[in-house]
N, C-alpha and C positions, 0 to 999 in steps of 0.2 A: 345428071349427077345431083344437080341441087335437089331433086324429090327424091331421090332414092336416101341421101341424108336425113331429110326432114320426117320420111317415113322410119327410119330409124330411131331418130331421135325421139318419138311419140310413141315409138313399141316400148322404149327404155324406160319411158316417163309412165308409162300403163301399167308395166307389166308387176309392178309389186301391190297395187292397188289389185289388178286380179288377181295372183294368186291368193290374198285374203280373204276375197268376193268366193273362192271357190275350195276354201275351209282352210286354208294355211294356218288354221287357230281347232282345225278338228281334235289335235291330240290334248287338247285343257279341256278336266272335266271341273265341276260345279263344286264348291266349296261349301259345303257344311260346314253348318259351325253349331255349339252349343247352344246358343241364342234362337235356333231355327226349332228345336227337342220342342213338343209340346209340354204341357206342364207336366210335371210326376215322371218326365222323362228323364232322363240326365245322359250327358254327352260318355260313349265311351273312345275313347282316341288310340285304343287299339283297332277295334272294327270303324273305325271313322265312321259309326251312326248312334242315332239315340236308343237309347236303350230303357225299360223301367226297371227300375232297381229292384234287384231279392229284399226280402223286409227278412231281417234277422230277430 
């Protein structure tokens, strides 16, 4: 009884560390930001990418 506890108790204590290990973070994608736009680019935060500006 005492190992089938002890085995228990070490799946409980594992088991959120592997679901992490095995993408529990897949569905967060990469944050752009304006900061990233190379120069003469500029952020547009409708398409969340950079973009170069129309020259009017």
């Amino acid at each position: 009884m005492k190992t089938k506890a002890t085995l228990a108790a070490l799946a409980l204590a594992v088991a959120p560390s592997m679901a992490l290990a095995w993408g529990g973070c897949s569905t967060m994608t990469p944050q752009q930001t304006a900061a990233a736009c190379t120069e003469g680019q500029v952020w547009d935060s409708e398409t969340r990418t950079c973009i170069t500006p129309l020259s009017s």
